[in-house]
C-alpha positions in Angstrom: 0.0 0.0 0.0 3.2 2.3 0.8 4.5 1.4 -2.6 0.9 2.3 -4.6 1.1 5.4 -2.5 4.5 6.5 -3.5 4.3 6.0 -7.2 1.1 8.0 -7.2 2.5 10.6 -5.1 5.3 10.6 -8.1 3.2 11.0 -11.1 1.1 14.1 -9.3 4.5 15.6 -9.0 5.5 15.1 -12.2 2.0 16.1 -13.4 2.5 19.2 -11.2 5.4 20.0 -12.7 4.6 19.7 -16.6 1.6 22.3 -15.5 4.2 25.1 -14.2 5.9 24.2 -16.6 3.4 25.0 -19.6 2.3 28.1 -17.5 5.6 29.5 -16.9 9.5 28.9 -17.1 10.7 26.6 -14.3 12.7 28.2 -11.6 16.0 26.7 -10.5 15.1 25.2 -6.8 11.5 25.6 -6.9 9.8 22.8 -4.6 8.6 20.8 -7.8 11.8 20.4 -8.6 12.9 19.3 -5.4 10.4 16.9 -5.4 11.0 15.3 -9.0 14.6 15.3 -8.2 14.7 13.5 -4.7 11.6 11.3 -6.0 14.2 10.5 -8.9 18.0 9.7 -7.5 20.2 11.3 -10.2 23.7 10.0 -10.5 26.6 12.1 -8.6 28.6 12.6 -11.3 27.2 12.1 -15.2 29.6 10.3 -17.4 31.8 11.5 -19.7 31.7 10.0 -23.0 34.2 8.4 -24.3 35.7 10.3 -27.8 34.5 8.5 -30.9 37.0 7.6 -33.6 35.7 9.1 -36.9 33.8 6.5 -39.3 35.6 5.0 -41.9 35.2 6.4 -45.6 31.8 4.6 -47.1 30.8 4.4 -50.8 27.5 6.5 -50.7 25.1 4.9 -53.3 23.5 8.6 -53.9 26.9 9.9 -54.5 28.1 7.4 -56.5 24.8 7.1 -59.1 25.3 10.7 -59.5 29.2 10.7 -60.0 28.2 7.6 -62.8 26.0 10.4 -64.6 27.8 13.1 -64.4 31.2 11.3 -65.8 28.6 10.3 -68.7 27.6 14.0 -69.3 31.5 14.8 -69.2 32.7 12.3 -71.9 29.5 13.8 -74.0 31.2 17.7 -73.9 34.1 15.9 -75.8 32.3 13.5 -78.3 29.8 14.5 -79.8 29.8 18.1 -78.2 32.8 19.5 -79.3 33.6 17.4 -82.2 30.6 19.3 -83.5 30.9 22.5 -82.5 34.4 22.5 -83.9 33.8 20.4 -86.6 30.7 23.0 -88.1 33.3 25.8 -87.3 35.8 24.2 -89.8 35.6 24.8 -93.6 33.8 22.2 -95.2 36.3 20.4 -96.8 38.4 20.0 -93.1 34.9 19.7 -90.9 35.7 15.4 -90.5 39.3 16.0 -90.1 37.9 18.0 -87.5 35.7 16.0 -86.0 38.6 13.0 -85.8 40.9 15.3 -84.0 38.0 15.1 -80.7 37.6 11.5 -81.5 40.5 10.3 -81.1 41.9 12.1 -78.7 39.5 10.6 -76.6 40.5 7.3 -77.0 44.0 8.0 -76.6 43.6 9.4 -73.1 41.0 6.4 -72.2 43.9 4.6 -72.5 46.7 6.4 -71.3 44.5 7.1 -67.9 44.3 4.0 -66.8 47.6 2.9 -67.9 49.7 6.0 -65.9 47.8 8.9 -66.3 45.7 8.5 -62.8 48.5 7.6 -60.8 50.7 10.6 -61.8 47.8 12.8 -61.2 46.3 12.3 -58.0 47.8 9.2 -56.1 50.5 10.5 -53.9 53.0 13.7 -54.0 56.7 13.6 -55.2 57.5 17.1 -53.8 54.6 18.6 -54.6 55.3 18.5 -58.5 53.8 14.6 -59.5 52.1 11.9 -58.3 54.1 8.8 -57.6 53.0 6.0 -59.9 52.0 3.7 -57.3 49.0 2.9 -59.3 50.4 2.7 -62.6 47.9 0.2 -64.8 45.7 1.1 -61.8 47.6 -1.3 -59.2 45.8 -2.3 -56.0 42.2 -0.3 -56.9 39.3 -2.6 -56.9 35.5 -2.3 -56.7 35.4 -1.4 -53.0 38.3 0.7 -52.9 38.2 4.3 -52.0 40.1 7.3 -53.3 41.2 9.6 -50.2 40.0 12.8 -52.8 36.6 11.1 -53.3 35.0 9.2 -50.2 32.3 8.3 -51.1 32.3 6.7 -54.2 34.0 3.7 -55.8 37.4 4.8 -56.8 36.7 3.2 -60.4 34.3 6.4 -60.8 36.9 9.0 -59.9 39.3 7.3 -61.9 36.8 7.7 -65.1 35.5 10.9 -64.2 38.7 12.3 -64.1 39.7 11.1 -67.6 37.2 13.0 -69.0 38.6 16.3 -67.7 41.8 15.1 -69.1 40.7 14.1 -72.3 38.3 17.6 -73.3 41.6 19.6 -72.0 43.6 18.0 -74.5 40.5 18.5 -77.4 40.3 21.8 -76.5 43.7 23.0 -77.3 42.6 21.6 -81.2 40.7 23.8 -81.9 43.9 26.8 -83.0 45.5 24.3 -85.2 42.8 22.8 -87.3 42.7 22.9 -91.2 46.9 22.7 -91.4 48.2 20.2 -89.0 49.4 16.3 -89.8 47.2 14.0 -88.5 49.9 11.9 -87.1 51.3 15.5 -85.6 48.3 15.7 -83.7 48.5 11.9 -82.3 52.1 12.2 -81.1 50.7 16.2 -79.2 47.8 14.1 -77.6 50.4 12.0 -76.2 53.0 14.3 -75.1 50.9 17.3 -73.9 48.7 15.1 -72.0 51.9 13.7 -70.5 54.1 16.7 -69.8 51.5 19.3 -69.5 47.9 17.7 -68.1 49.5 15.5 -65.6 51.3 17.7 -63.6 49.1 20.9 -63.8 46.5 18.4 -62.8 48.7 17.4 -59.8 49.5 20.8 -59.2 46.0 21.7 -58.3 43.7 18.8 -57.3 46.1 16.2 -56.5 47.9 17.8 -53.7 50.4 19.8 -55.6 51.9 23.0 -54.6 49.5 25.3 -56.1 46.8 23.3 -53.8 49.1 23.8 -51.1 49.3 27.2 -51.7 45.4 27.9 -51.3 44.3 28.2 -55.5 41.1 27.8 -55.8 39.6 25.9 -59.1 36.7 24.3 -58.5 36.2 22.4 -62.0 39.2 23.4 -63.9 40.0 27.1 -64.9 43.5 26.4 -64.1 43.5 23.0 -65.3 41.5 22.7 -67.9 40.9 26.6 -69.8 43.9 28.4 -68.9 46.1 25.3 -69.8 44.6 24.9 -73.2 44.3 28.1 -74.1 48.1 28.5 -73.5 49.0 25.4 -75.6 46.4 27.3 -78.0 48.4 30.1 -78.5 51.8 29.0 -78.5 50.5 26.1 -81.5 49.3 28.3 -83.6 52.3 31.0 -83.3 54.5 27.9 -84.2 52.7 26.1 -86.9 52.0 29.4 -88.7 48.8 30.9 -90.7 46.8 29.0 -92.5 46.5 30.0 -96.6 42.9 31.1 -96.6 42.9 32.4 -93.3 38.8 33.7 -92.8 36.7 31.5 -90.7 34.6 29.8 -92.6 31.7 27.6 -90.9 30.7 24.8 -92.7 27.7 23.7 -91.1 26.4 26.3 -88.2 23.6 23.8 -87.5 26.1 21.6 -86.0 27.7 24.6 -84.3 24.2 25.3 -82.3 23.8 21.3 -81.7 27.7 21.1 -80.3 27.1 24.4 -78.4 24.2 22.9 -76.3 25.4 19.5 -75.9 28.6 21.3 -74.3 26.3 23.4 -72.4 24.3 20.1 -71.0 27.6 17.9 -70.7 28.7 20.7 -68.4 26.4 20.3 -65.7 28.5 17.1 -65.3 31.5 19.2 -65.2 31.2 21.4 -62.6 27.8 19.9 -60.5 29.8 16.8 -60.7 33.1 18.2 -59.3 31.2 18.5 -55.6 31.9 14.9 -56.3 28.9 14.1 -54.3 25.0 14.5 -54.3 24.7 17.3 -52.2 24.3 21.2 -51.6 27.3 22.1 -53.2 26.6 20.6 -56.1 22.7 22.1 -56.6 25.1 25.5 -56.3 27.2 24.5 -58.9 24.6 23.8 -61.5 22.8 26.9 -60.7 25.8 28.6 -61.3 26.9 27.2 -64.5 23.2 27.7 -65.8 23.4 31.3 -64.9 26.8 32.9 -65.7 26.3 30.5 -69.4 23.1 32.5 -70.0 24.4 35.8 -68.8 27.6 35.8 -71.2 25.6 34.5 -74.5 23.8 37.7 -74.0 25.9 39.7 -73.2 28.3 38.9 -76.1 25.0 39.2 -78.1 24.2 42.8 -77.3 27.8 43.7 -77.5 28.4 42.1 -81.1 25.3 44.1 -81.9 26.5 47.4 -81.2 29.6 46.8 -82.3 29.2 44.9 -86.1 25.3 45.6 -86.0 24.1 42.2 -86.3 23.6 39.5 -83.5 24.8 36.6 -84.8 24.2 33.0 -83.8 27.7 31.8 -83.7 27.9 34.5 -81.4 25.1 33.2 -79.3 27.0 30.0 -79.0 30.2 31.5 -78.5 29.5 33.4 -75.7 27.7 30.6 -73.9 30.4 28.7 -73.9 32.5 31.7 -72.9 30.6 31.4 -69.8 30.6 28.3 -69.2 34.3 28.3 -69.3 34.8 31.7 -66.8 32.5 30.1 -64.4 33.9 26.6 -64.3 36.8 27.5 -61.1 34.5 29.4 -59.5 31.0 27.4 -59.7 31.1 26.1 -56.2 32.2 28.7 -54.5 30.5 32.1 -55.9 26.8 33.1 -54.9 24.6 33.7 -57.7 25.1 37.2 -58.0 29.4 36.4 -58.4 27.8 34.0 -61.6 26.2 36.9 -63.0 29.1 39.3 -62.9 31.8 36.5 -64.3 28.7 35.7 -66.9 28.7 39.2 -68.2 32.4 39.5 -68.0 32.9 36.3 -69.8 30.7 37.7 -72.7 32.3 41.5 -73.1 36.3 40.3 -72.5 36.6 37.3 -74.9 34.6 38.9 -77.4 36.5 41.7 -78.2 39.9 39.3 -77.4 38.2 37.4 -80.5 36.8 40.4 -82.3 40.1 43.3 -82.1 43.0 41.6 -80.1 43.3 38.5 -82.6 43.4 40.5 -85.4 45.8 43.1 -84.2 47.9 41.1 -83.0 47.9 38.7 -86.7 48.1 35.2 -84.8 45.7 32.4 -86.5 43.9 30.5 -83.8 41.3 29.5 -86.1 38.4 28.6 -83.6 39.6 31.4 -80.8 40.4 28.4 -78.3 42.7 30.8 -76.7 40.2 34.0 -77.0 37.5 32.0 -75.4 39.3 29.3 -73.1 42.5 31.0 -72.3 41.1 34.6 -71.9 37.6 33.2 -70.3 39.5 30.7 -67.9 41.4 33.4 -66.7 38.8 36.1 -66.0 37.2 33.3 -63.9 40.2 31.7 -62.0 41.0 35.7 -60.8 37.3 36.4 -60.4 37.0 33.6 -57.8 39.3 35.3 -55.5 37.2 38.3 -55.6 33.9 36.4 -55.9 34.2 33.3 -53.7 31.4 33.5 -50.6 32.1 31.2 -47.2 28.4 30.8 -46.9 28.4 28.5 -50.3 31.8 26.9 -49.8 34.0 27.2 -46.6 37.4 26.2 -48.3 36.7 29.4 -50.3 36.9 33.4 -49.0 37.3 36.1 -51.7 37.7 39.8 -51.7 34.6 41.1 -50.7 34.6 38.6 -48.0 37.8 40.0 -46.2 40.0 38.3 -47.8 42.6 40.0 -50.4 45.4 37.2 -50.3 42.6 35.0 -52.3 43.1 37.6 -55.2 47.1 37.4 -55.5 46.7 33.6 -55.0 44.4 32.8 -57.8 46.7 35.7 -60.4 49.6 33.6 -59.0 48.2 30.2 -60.2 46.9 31.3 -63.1 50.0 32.8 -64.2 52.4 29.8 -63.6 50.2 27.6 -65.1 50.1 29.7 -68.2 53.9 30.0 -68.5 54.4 26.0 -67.6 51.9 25.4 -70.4 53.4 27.9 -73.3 57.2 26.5 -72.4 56.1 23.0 -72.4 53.8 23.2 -75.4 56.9 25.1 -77.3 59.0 22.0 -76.6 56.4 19.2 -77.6 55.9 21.5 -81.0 60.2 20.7 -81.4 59.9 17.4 -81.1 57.0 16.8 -83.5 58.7 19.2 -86.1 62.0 17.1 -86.3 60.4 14.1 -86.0 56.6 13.3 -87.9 56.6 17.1 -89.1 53.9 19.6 -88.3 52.0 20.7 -91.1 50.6 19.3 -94.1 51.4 20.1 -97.3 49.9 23.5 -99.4 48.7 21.3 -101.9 47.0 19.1 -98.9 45.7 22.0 -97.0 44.0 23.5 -100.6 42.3 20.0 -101.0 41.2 19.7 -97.7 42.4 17.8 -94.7 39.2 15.4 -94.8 40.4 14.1 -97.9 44.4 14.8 -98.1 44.3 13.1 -94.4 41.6 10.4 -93.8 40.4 9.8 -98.0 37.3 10.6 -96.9 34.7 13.4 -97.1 32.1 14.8 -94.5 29.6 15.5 -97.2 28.8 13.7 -100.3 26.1 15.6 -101.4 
C-alpha cells in the first residue's frame, strides 16, 4: 500500500510539474523540482563520454549514381559536343578531319588514364610536382576501394570521371590548329601534352600539388582545364604558322548550335559533378553554371550588336560557352550574383579578345580556343578570388569577403600555369617538327584535310 502510495505521489509531482511548466518557465530550486529530483536519484557525477574515432570512408550509393551520370555528361562535352561545335566551325572540306581530332583524342587518353595517367595525377605527392605512380595500370584499386580525394564513391568512378577532364583539356587545345596540322602530328601532341602538361598541372591543383598547397582555388578546372589549353592554343598556332585562306569559314552552323548545347548540358556534369557528391554544393554549382552561361551569351550578343550591327548566332553560341568556361573554377564557391558578374564579364572580355585583339595582333587560332578558353579561364580563375562567398563553400573566402590574399593567390596560379603550359607546349611542338613534321602540305591544306588526311569526305552531297 506504501509502494501504490509513493508512485502515485510521483506522477502528481510530475504532473505538477509539466503544468508550471506549460504556464511559466521553471525556476531553479522551486519545490517541484525538489520533489522530481529526490523522487528520482540522479547519478553524482554524469559520465563522460568516451571520444568517438571518426567513421571509416563509405561508398554512398546517392553519390556514387550521381558521380556515374555526371562522368557520362562529361565524356558527351568531348564527343559528340565538341567534335561538332568545332567540326561545323571548320571549312567544309576539313569539318571530318575535324571532328577525328576530338575523336581520337578521346581514346587516346582512355587509355593512357588508366595505364599512368591517374597515378601521376592524383595518387601521392613527389614534392609537390607529380604523383608517384604507385597505381600505374591502376595497381591495387578494386571495386570497393576508395580514393582519399573522393570518399564516397567507388574509386573506379573517380578514376573515369577524371579522364574525362583530361581528355576535353587535351581536345580543346585543337581547336587553333585545325585545317593545317598532320594528322599523325596531332597523335604524337595528344600523347606528349597530355603527359608533360595535363598530368602535372593536374597534380598541381587537385592532386595535392603545390599550387593546392598554396590555397588556389579551381573548383572544376579554370587552371587545369581553360587556362592550360588556351596556352597550348596560343603557343601552337604562333608555331605552326597561318593558314592559306585564313577567314573562318563555318561549314555547317547547325552543327555549331547542336555542339554548343550539348557542351552546355555535358557541363552540368563538369562542374555539379566536381562536388563529387549528391549534395548542396553541387545544386550551387549547376545553378551557377546555368546562370553565368546564360548571362555571357547575352551579353556577347548585345555587344556584337553594337559593335558589327548584327547579333549573330555563332555568337550566341560562343558566348555561352565563354561562360561556361569563366564560371567553371568558380561554380562552387560564388553566390549567384558572383555568376552573373563573371557571366557578363565572360561575354564582353573574350569577345573583343576574338573580335580586335586577334586581329591586331595577326596570330591564326582558327576557332579562338585561346580568346575563349584562355582569356575566359582566366577572367574566372582571378574572379574567384574576388567572388568566392564562405556561406556556399568554406574552403573558399574572396575579396569582398575580407579576404585579399585569395586575389594574388588565384593571379599567381593562373600565371604559372600559363607559363608552364606555353614553355612545355613550345618544346612538344620541337619534337613533332623534327620528328613526324607539323603541317601538311599547301597542296593538302588547298584539297582539304578530310580528304588529303583520312580519304574521306564529310559530305557527299
Amino acid at each position: 500500500m506504501k509502494r501504490l502510495f509513493s508512485i502515485l505521489l510521483l506522477i502528481s509531482c510530475m504532473i505538477s510539474a509539466g503544468i508550471v511548466y506549460a504556464e511559466e518557465p521553471m525556476k531553479t530550486g522551486s519545490a517541484v523540482t525538489s520533489v522530481v529530483e529526490e523522487a528520482v536519484p540522479q547519478p553524482a557525477t554524469a559520465p563522460v563520454p568516451a571520444e568517438e574515432a571518426p567513421a571509416p570512408p563509405k561508398i554512398d550509393t546517392g553519390d556514387t549514381a550521381w558521380m556515374i551520370v555526371a562522368t557520362a555528361l562529361v565524356m558527351l562535352m568531348t564527343i559528340p559536343g565538341l567534335a561538332l561545335f568545332y567540326g561545323g566551325l571548320a571549312k567544309r572540306k576539313d569539318s571530318l578531319n575535324t571532328m577525328a581530332m576530338s575523336f581520337v583524342t578521346f581514346c587516346i587518353v582512355s587509355l593512357l588514364w588508366v595505364l599512368y595517367g591517374f597515378s601521376f595525377s592524383f595518387n601521392g605527392d613527389i614534392g609537390g610536382f607529380i604523383g608517384d605512380g604507385a597505381k600505374l595500370f591502376l595497381n591495387g584499386v578494386g571495386t570497393g576501394s576508395i580514393n582519399d580525394l573522393a570518399k564516397t564513391i567507388p574509386e573506379y568512378i573517380f578514376i573515369v570521371y577524371q579522364l574525362t577532364f583530361a581528355a576535353i583539356t587535351v581536345a580543346l587545345a585543337s581547336g587553333a590548329y585545325i585545317e593545317r596540322m598532320k594528322f599523325s602530328a596531332w597523335i604524337l601532341f595528344t600523347v606528349l601534352w597530355m603527359t608533360l602538361v595535363y598530368l602535372p598541372v593536374a597534380h598541381w591543383v587537385w592532386g595535392g600539388g603545390f599550387l593546392s598547397k598554396m590555397g588556389a582555388l579551381d573548383f572544376a578546372g579554370g587552371t587545369v582545364v581553360h587556362i592550360n589549353a588556351g596556352a597550348a592554343a596560343l603557343v601552337g598556332a604562333l608555331i605552326l604558322g597561318k593558314r592559306k585562306e585564313k577567314a573562318l569559314i563555318p561549314g555547317n552552323l547547325t552543327l555549331v548550335l547542336t555542339g554548343a548545347g550539348l557542351l552546355w548540358f555535358g557541363w552540368f556534369g563538369f562542374n555539379a559533378g566536381s562536388a563529387l557528391g549528391a549534395n548542396g554544393l553541387a545544386g550551387a554549382a549547376f545553378i551557377n553554371t546555368n546562370t553565368a552561361a546564360a548571362a555571357a551569351a547575352l551579353s556577347w550578343m548585345v555587344v556584337e550588336w553594337l559593335h558589327s550591327k548584327k547579333p549573330t548566332v555563332l555568337g550566341l553560341a560562343s558566348g555561352a560557352v565563354g561562360g561556361l568556361v569563366a564560371i567553371t573554377p568558380a561554380a562552387g564557391f560564388v553566390n549567384i550574383t558572383g555568376a552573373i558578374v563573371i557571366g557578363i564579364a565572360a561575354g564582353i572580355i573574350p569577345f573583343f579578345a576574338v573580335a580586335l585583339l586577334k586581329p591586331k595582333l595577326g596570330y591564326d587560332d582558327t576557332l579562338d580556343a585561346f580568346g575563349i578558353h584562355g582569356i575566359g579561364g582566366t577572367i574566372g580563375a582571378i574572379l574567384t578570388g574576388v567572388f568566392a562567398d564562405p556561406s556556399i563553400n568554406e574552403l573558399g573566402k574572396g575579396l569582398l569577403f575580407g579576404n585579399a590574399g585569395q586575389l594574388w593567390t588565384q593571379i599567381i596560379a593562373s600565371l604559372i600555369t600559363f607559363v608552364y603550359s606555353a614553355i612545355a607546349t613550345a618544346i612538344i611542338f620541337m619534337i613533332i617538327r623534327f620528328t613526324v613534321g607539323l603541317r601538311v602540305e599547301e597542296e593538302d591544306e588547298v584539297i582539304g584535310l578530310d580528304e588529303s588526311q583520312h580519304g574521306e569526305k564529310a559530305y557527299n552531297l
